[in-house]
N, CA, C and O atoms as a Tinker XYZ file with bonds, in Angstrom:
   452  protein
     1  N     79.664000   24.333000  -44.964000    73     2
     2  CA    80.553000   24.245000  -43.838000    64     1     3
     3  C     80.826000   25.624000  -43.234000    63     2     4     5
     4  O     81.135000   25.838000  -42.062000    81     3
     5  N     80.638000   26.692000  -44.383000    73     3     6
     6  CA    81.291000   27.499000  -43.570000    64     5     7
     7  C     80.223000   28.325000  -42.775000    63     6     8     9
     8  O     80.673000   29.103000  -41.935000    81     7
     9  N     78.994000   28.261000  -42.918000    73     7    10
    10  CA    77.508000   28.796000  -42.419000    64     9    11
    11  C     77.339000   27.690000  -40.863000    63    10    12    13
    12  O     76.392000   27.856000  -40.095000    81    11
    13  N     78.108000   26.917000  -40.690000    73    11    14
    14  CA    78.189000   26.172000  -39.379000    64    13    15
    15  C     79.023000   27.125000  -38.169000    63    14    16    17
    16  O     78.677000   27.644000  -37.107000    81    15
    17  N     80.466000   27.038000  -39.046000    73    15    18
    18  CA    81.211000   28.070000  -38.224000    64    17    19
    19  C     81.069000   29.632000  -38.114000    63    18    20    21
    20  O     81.834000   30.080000  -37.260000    81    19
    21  N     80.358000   30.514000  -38.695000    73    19    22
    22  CA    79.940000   31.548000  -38.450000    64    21    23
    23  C     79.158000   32.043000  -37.227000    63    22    24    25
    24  O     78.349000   31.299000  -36.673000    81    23
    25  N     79.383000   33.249000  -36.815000    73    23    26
    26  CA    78.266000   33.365000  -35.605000    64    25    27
    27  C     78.176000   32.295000  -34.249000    63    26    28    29
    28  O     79.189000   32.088000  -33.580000    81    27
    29  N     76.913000   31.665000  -33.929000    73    27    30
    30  CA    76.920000   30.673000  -33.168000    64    29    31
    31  C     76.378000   29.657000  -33.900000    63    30    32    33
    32  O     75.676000   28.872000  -33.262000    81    31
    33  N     76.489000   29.497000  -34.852000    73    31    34
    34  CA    76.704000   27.980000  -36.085000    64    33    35
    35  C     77.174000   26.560000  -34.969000    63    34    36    37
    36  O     76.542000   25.613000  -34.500000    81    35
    37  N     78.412000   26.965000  -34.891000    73    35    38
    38  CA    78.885000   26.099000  -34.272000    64    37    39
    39  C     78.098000   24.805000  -33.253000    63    38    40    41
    40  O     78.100000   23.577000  -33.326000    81    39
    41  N     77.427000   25.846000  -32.262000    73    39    42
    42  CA    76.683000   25.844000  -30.885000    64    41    43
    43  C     75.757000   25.006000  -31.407000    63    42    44    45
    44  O     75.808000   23.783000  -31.277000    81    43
    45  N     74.673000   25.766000  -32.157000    73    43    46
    46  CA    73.756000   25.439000  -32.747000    64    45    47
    47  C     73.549000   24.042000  -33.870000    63    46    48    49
    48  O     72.609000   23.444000  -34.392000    81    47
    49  N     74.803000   23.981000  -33.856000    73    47    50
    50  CA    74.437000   22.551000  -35.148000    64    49    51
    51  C     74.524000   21.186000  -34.259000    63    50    52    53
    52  O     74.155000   20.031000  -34.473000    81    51
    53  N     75.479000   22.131000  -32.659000    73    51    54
    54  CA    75.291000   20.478000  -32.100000    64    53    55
    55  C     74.098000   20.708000  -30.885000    63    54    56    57
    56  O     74.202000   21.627000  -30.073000    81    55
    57  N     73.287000   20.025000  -30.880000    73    55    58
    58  CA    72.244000   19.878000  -30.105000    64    57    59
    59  C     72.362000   18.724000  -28.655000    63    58    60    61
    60  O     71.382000   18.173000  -28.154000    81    59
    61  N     73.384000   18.604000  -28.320000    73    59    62
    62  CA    73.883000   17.557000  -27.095000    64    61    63
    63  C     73.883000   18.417000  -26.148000    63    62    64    65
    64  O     74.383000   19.542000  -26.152000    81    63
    65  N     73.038000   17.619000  -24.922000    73    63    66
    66  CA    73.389000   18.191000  -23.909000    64    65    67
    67  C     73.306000   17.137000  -22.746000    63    66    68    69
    68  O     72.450000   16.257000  -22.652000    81    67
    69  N     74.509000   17.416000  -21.736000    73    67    70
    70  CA    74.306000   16.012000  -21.224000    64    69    71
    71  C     73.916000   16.472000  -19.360000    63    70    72    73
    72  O     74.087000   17.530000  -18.754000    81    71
    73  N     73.293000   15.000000  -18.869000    73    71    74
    74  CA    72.394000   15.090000  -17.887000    64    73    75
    75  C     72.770000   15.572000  -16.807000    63    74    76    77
    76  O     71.896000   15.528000  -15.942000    81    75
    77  N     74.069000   16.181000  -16.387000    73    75    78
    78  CA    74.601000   17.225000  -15.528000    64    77    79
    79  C     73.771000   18.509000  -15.840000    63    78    80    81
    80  O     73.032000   19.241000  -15.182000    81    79
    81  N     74.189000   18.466000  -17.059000    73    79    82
    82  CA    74.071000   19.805000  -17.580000    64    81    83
    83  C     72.460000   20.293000  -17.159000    63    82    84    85
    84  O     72.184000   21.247000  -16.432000    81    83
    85  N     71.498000   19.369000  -17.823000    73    83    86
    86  CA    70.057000   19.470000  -17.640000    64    85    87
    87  C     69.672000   19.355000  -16.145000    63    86    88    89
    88  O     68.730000   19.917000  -15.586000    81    87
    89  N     70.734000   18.380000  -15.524000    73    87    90
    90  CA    70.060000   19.078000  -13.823000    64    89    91
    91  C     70.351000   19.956000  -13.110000    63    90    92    93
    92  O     69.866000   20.303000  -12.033000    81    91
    93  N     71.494000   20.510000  -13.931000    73    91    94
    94  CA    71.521000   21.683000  -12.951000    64    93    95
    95  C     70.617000   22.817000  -13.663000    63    94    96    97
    96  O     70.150000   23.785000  -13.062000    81    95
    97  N     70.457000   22.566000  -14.932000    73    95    98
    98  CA    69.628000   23.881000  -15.578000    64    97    99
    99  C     68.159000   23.996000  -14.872000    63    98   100   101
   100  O     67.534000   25.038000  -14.674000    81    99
   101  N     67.809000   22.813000  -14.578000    73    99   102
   102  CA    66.234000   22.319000  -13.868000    64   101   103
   103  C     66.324000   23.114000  -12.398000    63   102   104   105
   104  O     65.525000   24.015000  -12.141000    81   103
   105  N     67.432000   22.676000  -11.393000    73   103   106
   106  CA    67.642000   22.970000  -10.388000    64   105   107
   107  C     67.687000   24.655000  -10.109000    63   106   108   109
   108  O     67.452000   25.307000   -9.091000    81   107
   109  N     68.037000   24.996000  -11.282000    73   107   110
   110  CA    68.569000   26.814000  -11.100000    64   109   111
   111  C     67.225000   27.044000  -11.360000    63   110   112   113
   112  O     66.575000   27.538000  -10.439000    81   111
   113  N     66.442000   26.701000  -12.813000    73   111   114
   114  CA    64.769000   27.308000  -12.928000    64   113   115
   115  C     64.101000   26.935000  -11.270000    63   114   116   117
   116  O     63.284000   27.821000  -11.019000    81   115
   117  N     64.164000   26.241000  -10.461000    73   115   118
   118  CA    63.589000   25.850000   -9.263000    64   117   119
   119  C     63.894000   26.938000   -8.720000    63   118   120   121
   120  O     63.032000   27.804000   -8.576000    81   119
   121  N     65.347000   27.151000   -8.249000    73   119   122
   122  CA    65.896000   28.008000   -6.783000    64   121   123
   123  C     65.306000   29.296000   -7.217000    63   122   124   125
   124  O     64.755000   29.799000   -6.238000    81   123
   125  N     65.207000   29.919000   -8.092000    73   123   126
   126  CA    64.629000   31.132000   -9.038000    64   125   127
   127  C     62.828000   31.276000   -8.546000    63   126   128   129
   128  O     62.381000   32.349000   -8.143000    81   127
   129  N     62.002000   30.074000   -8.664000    73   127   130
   130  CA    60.902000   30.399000   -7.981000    64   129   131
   131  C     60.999000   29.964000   -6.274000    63   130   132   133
   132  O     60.182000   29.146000   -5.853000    81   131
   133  N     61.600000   30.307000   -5.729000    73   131   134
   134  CA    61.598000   30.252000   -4.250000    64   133   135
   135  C     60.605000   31.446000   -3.628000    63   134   136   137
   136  O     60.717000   32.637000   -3.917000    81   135
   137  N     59.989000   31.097000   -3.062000    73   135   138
   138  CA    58.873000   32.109000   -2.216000    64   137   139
   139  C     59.732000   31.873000   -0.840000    63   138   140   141
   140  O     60.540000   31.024000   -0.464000    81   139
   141  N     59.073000   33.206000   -0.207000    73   139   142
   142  CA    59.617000   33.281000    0.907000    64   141   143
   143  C     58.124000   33.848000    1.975000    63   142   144   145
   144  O     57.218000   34.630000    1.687000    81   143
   145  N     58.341000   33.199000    3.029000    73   143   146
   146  CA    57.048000   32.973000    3.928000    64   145   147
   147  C     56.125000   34.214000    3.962000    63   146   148   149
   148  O     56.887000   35.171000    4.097000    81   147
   149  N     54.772000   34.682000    3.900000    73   147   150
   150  CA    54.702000   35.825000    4.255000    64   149   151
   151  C     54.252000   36.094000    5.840000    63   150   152   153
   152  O     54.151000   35.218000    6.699000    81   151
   153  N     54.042000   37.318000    5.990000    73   151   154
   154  CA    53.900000   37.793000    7.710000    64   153   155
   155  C     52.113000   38.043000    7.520000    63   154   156   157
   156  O     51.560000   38.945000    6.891000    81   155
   157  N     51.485000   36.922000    8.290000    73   155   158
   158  CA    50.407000   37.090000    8.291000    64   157   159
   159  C     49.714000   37.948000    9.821000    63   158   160   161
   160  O     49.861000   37.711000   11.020000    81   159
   161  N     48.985000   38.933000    9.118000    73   159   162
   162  CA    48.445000   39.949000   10.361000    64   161   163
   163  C     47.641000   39.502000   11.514000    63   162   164   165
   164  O     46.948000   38.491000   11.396000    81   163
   165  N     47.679000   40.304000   12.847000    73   163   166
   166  CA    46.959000   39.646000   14.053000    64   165   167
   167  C     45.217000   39.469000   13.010000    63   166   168   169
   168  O     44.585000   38.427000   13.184000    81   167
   169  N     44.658000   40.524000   12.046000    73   167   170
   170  CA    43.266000   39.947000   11.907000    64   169   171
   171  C     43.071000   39.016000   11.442000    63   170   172   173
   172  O     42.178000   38.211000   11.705000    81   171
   173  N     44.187000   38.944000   10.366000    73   171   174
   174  CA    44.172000   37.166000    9.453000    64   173   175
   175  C     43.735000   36.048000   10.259000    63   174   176   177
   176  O     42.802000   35.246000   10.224000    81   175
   177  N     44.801000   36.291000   11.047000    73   175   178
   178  CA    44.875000   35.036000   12.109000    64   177   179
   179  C     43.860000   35.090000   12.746000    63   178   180   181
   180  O     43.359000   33.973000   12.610000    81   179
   181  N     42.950000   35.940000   13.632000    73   179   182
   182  CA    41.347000   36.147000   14.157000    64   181   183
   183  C     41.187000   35.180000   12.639000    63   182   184   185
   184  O     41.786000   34.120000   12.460000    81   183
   185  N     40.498000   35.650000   11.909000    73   183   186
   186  CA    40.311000   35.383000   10.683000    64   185   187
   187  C     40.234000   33.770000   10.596000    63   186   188   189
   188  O     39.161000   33.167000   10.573000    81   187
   189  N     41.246000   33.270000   10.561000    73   187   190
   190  CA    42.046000   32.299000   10.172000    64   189   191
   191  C     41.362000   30.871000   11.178000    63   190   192   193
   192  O     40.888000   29.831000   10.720000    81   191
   193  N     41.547000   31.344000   12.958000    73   191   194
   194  CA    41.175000   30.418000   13.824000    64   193   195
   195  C     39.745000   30.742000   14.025000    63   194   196   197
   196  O     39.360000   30.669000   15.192000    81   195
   197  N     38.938000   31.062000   13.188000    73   195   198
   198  CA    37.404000   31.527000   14.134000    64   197   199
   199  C     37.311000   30.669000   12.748000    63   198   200   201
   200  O     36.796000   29.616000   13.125000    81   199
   201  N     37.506000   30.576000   11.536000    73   199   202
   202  CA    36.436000   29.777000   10.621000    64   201   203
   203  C     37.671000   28.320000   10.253000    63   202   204   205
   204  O     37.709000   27.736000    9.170000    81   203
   205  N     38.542000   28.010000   11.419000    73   203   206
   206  CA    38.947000   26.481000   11.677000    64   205   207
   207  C     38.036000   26.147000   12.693000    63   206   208   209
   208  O     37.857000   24.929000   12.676000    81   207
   209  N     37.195000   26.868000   13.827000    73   207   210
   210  CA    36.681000   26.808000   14.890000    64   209   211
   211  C     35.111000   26.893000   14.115000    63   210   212   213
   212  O     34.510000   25.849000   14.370000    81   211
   213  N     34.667000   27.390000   13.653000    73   211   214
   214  CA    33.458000   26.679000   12.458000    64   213   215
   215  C     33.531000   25.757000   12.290000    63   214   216   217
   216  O     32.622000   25.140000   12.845000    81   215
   217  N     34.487000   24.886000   11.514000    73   215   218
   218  CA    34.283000   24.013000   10.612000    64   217   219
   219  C     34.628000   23.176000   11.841000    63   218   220   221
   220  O     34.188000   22.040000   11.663000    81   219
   221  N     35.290000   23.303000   13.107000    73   219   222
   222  CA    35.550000   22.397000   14.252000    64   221   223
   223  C     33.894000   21.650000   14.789000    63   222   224   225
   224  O     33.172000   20.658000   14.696000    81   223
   225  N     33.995000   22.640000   15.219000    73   223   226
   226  CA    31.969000   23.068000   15.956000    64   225   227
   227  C     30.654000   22.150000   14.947000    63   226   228   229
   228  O     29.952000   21.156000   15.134000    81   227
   229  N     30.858000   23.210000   13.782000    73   227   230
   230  CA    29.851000   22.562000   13.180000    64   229   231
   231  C     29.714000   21.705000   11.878000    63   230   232   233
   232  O     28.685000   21.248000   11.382000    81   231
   233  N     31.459000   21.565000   11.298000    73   231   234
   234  CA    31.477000   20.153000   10.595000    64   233   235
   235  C     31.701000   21.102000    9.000000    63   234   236   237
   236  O     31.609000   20.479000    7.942000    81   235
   237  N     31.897000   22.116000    8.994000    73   235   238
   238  CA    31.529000   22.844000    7.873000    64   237   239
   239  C     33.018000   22.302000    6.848000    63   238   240   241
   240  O     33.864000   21.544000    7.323000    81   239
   241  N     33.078000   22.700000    5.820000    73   239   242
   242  CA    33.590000   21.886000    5.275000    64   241   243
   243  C     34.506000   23.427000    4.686000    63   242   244   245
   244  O     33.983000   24.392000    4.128000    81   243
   245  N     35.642000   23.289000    4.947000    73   243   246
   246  CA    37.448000   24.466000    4.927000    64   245   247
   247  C     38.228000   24.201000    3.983000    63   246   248   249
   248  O     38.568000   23.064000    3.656000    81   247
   249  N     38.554000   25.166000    3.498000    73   247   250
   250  CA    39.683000   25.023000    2.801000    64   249   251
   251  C     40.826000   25.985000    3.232000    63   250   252   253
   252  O     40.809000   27.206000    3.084000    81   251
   253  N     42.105000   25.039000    3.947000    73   251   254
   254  CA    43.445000   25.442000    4.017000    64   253   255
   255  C     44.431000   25.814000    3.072000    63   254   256   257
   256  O     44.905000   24.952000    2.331000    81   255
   257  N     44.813000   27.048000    3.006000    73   255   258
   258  CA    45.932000   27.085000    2.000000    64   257   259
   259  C     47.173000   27.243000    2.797000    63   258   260   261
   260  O     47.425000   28.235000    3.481000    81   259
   261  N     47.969000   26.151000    2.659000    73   259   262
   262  CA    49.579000   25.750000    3.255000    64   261   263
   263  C     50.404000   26.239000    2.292000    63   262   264   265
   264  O     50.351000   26.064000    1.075000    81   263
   265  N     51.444000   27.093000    3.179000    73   263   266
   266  CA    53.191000   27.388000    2.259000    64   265   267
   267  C     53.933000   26.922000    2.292000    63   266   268   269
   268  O     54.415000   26.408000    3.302000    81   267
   269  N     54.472000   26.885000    0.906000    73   267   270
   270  CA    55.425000   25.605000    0.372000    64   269   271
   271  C     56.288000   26.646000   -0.400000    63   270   272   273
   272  O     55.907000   27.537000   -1.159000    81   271
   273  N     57.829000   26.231000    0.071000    73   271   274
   274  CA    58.635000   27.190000   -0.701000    64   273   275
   275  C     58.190000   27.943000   -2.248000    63   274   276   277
   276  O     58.285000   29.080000   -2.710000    81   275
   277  N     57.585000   26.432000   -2.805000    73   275   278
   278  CA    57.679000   26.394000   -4.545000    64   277   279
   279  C     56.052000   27.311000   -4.490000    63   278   280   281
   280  O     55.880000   28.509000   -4.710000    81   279
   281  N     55.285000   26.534000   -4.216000    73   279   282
   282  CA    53.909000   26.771000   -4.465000    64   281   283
   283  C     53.043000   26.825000   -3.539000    63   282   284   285
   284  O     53.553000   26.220000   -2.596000    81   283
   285  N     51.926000   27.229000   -3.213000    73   283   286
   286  CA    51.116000   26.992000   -1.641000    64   285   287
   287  C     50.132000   25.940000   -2.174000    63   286   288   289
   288  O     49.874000   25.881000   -3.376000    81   287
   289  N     49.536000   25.037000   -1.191000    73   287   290
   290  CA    49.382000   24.242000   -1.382000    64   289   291
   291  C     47.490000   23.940000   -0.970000    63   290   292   293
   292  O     47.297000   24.666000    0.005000    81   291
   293  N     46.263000   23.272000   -1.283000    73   291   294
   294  CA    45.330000   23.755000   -0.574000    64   293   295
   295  C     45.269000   22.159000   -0.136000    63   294   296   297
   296  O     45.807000   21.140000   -0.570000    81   295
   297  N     43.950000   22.573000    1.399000    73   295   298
   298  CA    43.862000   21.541000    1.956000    64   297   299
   299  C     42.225000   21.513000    2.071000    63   298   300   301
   300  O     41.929000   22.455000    2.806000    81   299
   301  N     40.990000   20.797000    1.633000    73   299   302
   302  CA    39.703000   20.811000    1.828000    64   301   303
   303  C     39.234000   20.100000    2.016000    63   302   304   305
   304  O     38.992000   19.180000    1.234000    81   303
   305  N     38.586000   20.275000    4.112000    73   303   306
   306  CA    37.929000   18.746000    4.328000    64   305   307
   307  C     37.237000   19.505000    5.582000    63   306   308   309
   308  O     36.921000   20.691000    5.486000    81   307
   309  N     37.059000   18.893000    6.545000    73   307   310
   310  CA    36.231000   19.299000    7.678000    64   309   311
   311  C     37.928000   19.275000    8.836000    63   310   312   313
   312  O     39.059000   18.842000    8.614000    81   311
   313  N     37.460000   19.791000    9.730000    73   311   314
   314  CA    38.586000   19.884000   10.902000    64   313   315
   315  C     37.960000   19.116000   11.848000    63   314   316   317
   316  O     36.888000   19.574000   12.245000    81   315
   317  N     38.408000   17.842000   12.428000    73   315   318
   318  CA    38.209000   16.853000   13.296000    64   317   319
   319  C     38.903000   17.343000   14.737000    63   318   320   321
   320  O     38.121000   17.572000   15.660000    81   319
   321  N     39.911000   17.463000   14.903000    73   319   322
   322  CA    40.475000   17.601000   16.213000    64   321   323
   323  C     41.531000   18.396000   16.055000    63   322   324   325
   324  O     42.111000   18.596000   14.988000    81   323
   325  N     41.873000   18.988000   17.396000    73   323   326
   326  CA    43.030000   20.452000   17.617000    64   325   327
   327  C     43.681000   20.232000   18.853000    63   326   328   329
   328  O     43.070000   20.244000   19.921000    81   327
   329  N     45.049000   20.009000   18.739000    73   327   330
   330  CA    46.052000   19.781000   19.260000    64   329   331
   331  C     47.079000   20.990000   19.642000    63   330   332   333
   332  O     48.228000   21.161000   19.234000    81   331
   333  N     46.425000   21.660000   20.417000    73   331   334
   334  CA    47.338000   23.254000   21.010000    64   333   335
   335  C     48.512000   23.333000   21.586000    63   334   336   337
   336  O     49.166000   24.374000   21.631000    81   335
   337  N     48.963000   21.958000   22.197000    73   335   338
   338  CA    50.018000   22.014000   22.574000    64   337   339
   339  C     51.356000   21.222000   21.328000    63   338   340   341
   340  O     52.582000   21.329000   21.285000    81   339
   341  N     50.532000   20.590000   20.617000    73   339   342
   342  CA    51.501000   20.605000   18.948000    64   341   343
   343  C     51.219000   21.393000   18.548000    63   342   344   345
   344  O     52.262000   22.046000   18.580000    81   343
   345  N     50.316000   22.158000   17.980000    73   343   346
   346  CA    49.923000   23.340000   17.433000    64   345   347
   347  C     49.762000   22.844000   16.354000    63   346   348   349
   348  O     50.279000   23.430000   15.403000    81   347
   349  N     48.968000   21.552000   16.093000    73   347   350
   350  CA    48.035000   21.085000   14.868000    64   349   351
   351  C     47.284000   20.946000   14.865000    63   350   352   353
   352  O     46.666000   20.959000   15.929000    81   351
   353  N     46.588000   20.660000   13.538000    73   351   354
   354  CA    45.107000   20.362000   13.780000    64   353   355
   355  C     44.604000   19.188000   12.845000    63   354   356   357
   356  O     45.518000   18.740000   12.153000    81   355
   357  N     43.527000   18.655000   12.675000    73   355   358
   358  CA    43.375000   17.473000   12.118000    64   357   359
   359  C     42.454000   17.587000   10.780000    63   358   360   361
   360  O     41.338000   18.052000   11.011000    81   359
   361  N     42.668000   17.311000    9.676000    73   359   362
   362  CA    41.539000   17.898000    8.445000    64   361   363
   363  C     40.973000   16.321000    7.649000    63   362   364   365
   364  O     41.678000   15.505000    7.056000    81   363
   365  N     39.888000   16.286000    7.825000    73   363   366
   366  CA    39.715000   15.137000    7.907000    64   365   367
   367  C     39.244000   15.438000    5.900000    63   366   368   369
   368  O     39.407000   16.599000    5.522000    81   367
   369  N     38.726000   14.421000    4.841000    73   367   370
   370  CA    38.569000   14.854000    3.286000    64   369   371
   371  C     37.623000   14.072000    3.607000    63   370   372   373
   372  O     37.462000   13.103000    4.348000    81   371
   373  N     36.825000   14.902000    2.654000    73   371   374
   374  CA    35.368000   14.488000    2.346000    64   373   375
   375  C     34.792000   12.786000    1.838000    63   374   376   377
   376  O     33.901000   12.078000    2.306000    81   375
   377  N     35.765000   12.566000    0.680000    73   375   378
   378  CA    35.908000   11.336000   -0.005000    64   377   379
   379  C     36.204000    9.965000    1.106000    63   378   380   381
   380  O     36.485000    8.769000    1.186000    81   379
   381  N     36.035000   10.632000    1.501000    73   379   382
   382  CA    36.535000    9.414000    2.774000    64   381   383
   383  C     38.325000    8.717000    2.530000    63   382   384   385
   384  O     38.808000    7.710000    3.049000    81   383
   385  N     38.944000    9.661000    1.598000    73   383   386
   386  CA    39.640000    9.418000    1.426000    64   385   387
   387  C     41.198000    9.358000    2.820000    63   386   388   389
   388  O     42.315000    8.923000    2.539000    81   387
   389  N     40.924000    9.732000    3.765000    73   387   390
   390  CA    41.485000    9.854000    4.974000    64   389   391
   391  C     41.672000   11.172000    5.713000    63   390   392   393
   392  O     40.701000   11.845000    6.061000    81   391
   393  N     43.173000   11.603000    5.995000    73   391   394
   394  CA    43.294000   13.159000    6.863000    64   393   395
   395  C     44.294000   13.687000    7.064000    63   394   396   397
   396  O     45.102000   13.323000    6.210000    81   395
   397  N     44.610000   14.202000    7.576000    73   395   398
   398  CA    45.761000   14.862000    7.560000    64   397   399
   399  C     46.109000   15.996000    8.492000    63   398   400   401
   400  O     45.451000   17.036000    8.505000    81   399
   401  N     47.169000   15.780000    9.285000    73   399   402
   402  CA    47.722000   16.332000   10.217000    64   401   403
   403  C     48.237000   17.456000    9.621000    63   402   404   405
   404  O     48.678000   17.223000    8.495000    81   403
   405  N     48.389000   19.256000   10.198000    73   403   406
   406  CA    48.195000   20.491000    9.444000    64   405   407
   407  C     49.097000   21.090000   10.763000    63   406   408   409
   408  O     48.577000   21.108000   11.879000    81   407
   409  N     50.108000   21.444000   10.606000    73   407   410
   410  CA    50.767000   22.777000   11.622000    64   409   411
   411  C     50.305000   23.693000   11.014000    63   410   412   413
   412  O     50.294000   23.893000    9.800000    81   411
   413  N     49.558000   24.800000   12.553000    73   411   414
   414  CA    49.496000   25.950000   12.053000    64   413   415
   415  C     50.441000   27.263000   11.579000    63   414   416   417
   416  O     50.237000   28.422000   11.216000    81   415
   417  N     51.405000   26.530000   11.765000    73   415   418
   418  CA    53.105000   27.669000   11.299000    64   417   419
   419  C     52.871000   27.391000    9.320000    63   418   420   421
   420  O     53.323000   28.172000    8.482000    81   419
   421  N     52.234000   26.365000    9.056000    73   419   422
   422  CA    52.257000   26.261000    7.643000    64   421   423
   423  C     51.014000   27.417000    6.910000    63   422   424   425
   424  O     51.048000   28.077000    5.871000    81   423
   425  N     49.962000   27.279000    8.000000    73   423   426
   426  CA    49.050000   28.118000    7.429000    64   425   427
   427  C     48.972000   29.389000    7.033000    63   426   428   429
   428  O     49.065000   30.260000    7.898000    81   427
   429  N     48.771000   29.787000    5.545000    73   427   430
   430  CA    48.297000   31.250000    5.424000    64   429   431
   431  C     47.291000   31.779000    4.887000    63   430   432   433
   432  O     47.314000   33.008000    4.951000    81   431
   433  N     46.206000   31.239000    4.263000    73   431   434
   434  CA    44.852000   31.324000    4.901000    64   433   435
   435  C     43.921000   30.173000    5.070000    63   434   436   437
   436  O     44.259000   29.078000    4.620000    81   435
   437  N     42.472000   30.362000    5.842000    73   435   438
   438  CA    41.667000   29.443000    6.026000    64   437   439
   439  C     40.281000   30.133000    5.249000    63   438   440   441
   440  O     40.216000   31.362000    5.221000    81   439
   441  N     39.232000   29.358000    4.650000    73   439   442
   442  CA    38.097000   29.734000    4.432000    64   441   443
   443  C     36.770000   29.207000    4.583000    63   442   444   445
   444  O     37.041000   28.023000    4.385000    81   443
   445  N     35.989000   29.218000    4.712000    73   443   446
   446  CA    34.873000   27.721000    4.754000    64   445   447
   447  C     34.635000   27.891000    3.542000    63   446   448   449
   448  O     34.477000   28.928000    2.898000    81   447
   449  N     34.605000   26.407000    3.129000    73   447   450
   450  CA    34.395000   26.405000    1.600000    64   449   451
   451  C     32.854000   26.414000    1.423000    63   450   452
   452  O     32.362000   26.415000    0.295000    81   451
């Protein structure tokens, strides 16, 4: 008994923790990896719209990487259609699995895969 109450004995012998507790502990490890956008340069962007304009043209097959607070995210398919006055573009997946509508405010880089 008395090797319980010593030190942090106490703490330690009880192992309860209840589901407040664990969401906010989850929630704080989250806010802790927060990224914050980066400033992509005028060449990137050259960069960036000349090989979406490849894979537009000649079907080549891109990979988008999109920012996401937590994690960036990739996108790899061909680019079907470009919408300048939304300022999206259309990425169609190989699998025939469907497509997906892409703002370019999300993008921070493009590559032909």
């Amino acid at each position: 008994m008395t090797k319980k109450l010593s030190g942090n004995g106490l703490w330690e012998s009880s192992r309860m923790m209840l589901p407040e507790h664990k969401e906010r502990i989850n929630q704080n490890q989250k806010e802790h990896k927060i990224k914050t956008r980066p400033v992509i340069h005028d060449d990137e962007w050259e960069n960036i719209l000349y090989n979406l304009g490849i894979s537009l043209s000649e079907k080549e097959v891109v990979e988008v990487t999109l920012f996401d607070t937590y994690s960036d995210r990739i996108v790899i398919g061909v680019v079907t259609n470009v919408v300048p006055h939304q300022k999206k573009f259309k990425v169609e997946f190989d699998n025939d699995s469907g497509y997906e509508w892409v703002d370019f405010e999300e993008v921070v880089r493009a590559r032909i895969h």
